[in-house]
C-alpha positions as semicolon CSV with decimal commas, in nm:
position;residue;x (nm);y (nm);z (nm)
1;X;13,180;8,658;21,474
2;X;13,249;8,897;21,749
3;X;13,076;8,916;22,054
4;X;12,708;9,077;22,030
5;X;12,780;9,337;22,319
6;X;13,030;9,535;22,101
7;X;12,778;9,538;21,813
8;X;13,041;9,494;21,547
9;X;12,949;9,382;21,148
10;X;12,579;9,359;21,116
11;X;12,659;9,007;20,979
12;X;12,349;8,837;21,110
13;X;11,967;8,942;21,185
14;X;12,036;8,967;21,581
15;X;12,347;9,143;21,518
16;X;12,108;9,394;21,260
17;X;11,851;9,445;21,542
18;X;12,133;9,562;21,775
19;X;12,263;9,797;21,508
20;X;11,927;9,995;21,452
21;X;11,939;10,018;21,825
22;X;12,281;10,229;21,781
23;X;12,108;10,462;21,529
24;X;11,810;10,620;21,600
25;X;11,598;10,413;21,834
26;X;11,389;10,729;21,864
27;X;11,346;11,075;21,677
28;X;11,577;11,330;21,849
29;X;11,543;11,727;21,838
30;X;11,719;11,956;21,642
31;X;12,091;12,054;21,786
32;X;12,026;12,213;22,114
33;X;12,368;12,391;22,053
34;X;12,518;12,636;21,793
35;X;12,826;12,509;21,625
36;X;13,169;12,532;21,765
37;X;13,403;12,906;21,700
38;X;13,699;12,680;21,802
39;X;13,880;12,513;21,529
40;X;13,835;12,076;21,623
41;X;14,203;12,002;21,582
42;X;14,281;12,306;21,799
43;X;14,021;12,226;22,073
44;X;14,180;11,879;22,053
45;X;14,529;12,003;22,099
46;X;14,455;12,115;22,447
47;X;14,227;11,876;22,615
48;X;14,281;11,546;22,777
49;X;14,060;11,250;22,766
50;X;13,967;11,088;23,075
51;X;13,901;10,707;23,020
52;X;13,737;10,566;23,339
53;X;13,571;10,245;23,247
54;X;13,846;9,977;23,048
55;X;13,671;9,686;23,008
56;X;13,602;9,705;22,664
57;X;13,734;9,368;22,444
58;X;13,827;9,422;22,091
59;X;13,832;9,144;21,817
60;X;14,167;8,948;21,862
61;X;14,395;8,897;21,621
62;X;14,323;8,915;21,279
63;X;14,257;8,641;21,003
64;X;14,563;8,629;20,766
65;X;14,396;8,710;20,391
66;X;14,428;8,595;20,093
67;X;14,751;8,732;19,930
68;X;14,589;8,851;19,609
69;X;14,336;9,036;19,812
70;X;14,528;9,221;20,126
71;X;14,786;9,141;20,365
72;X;14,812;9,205;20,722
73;X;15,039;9,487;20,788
74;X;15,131;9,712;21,102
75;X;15,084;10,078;21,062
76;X;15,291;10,259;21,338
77;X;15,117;10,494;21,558
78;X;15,159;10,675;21,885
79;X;15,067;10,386;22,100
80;X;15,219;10,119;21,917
81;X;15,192;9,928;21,553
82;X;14,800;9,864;21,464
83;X;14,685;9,576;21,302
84;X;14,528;9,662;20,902
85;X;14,431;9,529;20,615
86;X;14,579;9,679;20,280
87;X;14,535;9,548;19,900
88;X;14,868;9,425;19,759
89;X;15,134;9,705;19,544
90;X;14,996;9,676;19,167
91;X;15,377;9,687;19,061
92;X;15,349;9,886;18,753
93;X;15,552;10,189;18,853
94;X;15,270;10,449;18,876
95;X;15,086;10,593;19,193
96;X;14,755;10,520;19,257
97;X;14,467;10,718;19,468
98;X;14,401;10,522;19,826
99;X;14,097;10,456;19,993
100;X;14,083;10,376;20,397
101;X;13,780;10,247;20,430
102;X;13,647;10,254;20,820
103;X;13,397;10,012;20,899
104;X;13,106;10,020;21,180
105;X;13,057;9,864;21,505
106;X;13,295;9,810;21,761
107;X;13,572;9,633;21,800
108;X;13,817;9,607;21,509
109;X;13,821;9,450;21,177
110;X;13,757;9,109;21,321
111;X;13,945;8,814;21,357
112;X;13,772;8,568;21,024
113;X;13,734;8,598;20,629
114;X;13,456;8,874;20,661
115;X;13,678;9,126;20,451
116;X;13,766;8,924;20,151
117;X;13,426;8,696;20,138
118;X;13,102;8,775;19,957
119;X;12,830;8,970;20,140
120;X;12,494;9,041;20,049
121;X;12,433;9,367;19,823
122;X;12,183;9,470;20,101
123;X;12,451;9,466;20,354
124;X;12,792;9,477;20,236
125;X;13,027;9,630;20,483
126;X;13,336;9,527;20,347
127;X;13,411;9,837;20,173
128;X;13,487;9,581;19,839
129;X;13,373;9,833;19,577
130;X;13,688;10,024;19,644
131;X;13,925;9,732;19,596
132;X;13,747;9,620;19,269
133;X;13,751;9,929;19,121
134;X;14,115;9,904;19,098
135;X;14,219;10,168;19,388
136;X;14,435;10,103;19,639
137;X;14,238;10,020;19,990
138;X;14,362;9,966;20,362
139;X;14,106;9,877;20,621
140;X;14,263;9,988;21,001
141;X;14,187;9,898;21,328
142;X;14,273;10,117;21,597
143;X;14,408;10,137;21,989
144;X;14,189;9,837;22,181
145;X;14,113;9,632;21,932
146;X;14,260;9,317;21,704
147;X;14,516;9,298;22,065
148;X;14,650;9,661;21,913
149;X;14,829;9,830;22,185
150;X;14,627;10,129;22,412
151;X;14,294;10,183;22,514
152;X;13,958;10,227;22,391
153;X;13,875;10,589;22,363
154;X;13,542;10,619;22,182
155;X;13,564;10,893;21,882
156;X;13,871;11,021;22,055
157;X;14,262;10,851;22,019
158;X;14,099;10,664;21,740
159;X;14,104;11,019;21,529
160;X;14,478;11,049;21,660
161;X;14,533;10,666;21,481
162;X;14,389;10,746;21,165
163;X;14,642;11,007;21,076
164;X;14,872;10,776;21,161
165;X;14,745;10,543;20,909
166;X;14,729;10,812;20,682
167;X;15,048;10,876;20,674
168;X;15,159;10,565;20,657
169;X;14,947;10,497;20,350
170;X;15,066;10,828;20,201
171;X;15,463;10,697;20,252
172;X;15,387;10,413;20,020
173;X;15,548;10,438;19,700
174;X;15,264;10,282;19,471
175;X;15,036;10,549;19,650
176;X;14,961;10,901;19,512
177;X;14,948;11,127;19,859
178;X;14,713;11,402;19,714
179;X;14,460;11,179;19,610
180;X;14,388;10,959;19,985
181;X;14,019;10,940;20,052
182;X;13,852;10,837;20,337
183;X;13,516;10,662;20,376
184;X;13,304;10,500;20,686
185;X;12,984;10,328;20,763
186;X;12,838;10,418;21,094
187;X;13,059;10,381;21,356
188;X;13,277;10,469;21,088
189;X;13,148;10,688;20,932
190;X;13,134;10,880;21,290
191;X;13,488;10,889;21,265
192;X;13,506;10,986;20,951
193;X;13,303;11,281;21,026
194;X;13,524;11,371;21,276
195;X;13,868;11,261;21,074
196;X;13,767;11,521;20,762
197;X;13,698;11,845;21,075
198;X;14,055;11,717;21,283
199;X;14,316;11,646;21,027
200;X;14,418;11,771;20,698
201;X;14,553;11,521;20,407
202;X;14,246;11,387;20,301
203;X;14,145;11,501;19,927
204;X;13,775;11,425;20,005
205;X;13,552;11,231;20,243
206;X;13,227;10,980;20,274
207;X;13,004;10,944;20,559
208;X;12,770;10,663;20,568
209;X;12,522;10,696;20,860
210;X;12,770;10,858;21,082
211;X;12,611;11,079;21,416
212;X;12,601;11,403;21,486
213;X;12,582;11,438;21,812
214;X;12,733;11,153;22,052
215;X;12,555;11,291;22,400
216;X;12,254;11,259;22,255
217;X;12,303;10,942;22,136
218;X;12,418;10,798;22,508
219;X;12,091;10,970;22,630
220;X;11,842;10,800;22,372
221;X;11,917;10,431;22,495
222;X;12,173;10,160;22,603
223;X;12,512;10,142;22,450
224;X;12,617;9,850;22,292
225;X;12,929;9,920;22,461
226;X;12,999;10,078;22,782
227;X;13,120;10,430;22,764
228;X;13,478;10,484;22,854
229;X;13,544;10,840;22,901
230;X;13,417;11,031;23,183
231;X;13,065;11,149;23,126
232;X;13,022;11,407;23,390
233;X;13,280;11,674;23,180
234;X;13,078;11,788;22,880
235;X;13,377;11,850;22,741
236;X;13,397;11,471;22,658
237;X;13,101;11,519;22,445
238;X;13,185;11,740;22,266
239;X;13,453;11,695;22,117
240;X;13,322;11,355;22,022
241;X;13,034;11,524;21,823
242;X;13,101;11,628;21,449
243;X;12,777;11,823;21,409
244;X;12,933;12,100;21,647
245;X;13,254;12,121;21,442
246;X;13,122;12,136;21,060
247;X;13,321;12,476;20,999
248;X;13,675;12,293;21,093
249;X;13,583;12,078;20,749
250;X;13,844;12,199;20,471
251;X;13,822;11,920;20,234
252;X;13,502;11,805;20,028
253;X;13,297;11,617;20,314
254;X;12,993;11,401;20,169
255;X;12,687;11,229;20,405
256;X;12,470;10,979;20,282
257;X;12,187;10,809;20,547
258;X;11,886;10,567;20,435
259;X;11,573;10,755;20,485
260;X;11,485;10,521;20,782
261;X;11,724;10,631;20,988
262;X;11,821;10,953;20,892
263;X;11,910;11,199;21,185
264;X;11,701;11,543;21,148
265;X;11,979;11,704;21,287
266;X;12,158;11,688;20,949
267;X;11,868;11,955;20,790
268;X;11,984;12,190;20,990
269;X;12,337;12,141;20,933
270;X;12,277;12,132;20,586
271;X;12,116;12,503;20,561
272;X;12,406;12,589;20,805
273;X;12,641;12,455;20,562
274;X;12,542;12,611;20,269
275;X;12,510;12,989;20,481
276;X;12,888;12,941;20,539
277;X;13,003;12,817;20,198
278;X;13,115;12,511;20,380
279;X;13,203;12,196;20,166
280;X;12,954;11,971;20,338
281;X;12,710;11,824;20,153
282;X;12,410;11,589;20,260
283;X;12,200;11,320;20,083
284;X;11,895;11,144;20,269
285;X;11,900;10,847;20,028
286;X;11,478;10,766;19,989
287;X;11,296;10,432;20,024
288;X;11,649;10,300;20,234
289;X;11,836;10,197;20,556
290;X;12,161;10,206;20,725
291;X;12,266;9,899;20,569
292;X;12,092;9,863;20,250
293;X;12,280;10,234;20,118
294;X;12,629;10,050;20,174
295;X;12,710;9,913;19,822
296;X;12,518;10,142;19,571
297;X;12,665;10,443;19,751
298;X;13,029;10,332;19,799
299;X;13,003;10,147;19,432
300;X;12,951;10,540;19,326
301;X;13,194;10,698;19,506
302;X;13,452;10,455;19,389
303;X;13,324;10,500;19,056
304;X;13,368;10,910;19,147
305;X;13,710;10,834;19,286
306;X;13,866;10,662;18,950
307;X;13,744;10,979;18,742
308;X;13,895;11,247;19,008
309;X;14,229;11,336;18,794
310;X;14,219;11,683;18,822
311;X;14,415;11,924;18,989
312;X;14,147;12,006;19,208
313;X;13,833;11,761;19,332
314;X;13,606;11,744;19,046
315;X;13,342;11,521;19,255
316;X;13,006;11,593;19,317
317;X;12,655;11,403;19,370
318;X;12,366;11,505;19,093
319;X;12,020;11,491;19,215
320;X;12,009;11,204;18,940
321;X;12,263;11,012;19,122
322;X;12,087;11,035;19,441
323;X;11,796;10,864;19,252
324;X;11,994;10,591;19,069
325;X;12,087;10,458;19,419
326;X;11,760;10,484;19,552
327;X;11,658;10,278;19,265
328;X;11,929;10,039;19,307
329;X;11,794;9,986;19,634
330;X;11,454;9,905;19,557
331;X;11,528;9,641;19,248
């Protein structure tokens, strides 16, 4: 298990205490600002991050899988190769849609049998549905962690990486390139948030208990990790916070949070969504956490996934599916 500082895998009760802590340790206001006119990827194009504190320590290297579940492979990227986890080529000629799956907390994607071992349903984090429902799934770490070359950035380089491991995944030749989905819980689903308003490729998206708003997060309590980029340009902030950048989404972005820790901020993106036709759409899941959401919801986008043939994304969320994993939850 990782060290308790980064707040990695909630894969034990202390590590669970210090992940509510990330969330929403307190109730905080609305937005104080109006969302971004500059396009994300553009705003990115012509800023530079500042990292002043390096003494963040990702996992080391990773565990070498099972064969039948993933290997360990090296996705090239601008710093370097990065360390990920990918399900083996099905070999039967045809291309398959492709899940990366972006997991939460900090530090990588571990260095033990977390990703191909049982968890419990009420806090699975391994992203599993997608592999067992046949589609092709890679798991990356990014610059800083699993001894991957660069440094930590926090919400920043990281977006830079998974392109690169986008692409890479799109190169394969068992892989069908229009139909790569991406998907996060918490930390990654931050960066997931921020992945579907920065880069293009991605046929849809899934948020679980990503943040709007990483400023306000600093300000509501201690970081399980200590803050890299300089914190006195607001600029930093910024463009580290997805709920300011909802009209760079292109692509069919979906949020899911457990009512217990559901960020009120995400109402009034919501209404500010659906005033710009944007393709955002938001589900406050009732009765649930931040954890306990993880396998009914990414069992049904899986499930949604598989039945996406057509040209176009035919995926959507009925209020009746909302319910059915609410009342997975509570059995």
């Amino acid at each position: 298990m990782r060290n308790h500082q980064h707040w990695g895998r909630a894969v034990s009760l202390p590590v669970a205490f210090l992940a509510c802590l990330f969330i929403t340790a307190c109730n905080p206001n609305d937005l104080d600002s109006e969302l971004s006119t500059d396009n994300l990827s553009s705003a990115r194009a012509t800023f530079q991050t500042e990292i002043v504190d390096t003494s963040f320590q990702g996992d080391g290297e990773p565990a070498t899988p099972p064969a039948d579940i993933f290997s360990l492979i090296r996705y090239p990227a601008k710093d370097g190769d990065m360390a990920a986890f990918l399900t083996p080529d099905p070999k039967d000629g045809k291309k398959h849609p492709a899940v990366i799956w972006l997991i939460g907390g900090y530090g990588g994607i571990g260095d033990d049998d977390f990703f191909w071992t049982e968890q419990p349903k009420e806090n699975d984090q391994t992203g599993s549905a997608f592999r067992k429902a046949g589609l092709v799934t890679m798991i990356p770490s990014f610059r800083g962690e699993n001894n991957n070359p660069g440094k930590y950035e926090m919400f920043y380089g990281e977006i830079d990486d998974l392109e690169s491991a986008r692409q890479y995944l799109a190169s394969l030749p068992y892989v069908d390139p229009n139909r790569i989905y991406l998907a996060g819980h918490s930390t990654g689903g931050t960066r997931v948030l921020l992945g579907s308003e920065a880069l293009t490729g991605f046929r849809a998206s899934f948020s679980l208990g990503g943040i709007p708003d990483l400023k306000k997060r600093v300000e509501m309590g201690k970081m399980m990790v200590a803050v890299p980029f300089n914190q006195n340009n607001p600029e930093e902030f910024r463009l580290r916070s997805p709920g300011l950048f909802i009209t760079s989404i292109k692509s069919p972005m979906f949020y899911f949070e457990g009512e217990d820790y559901y960020w009120p901020e995400f109402d009034d993106l919501k209404s500010k969504a659906i005033d710009k036709n944007l393709p955002l759409y938001i589900y406050e899941i009732k009765g649930a956490d931040h954890f306990n959401i993880i396998s009914p919801v990414t069992e049904m986008i899986a499930q949604k996934i598989v039945e996406d043939t057509a040209e176009k994304v035919n995926i959507s969320f009925s209020e009746r599916d909302i319910q059915e994993i609410s009342g997975a939850i509570s059995e």
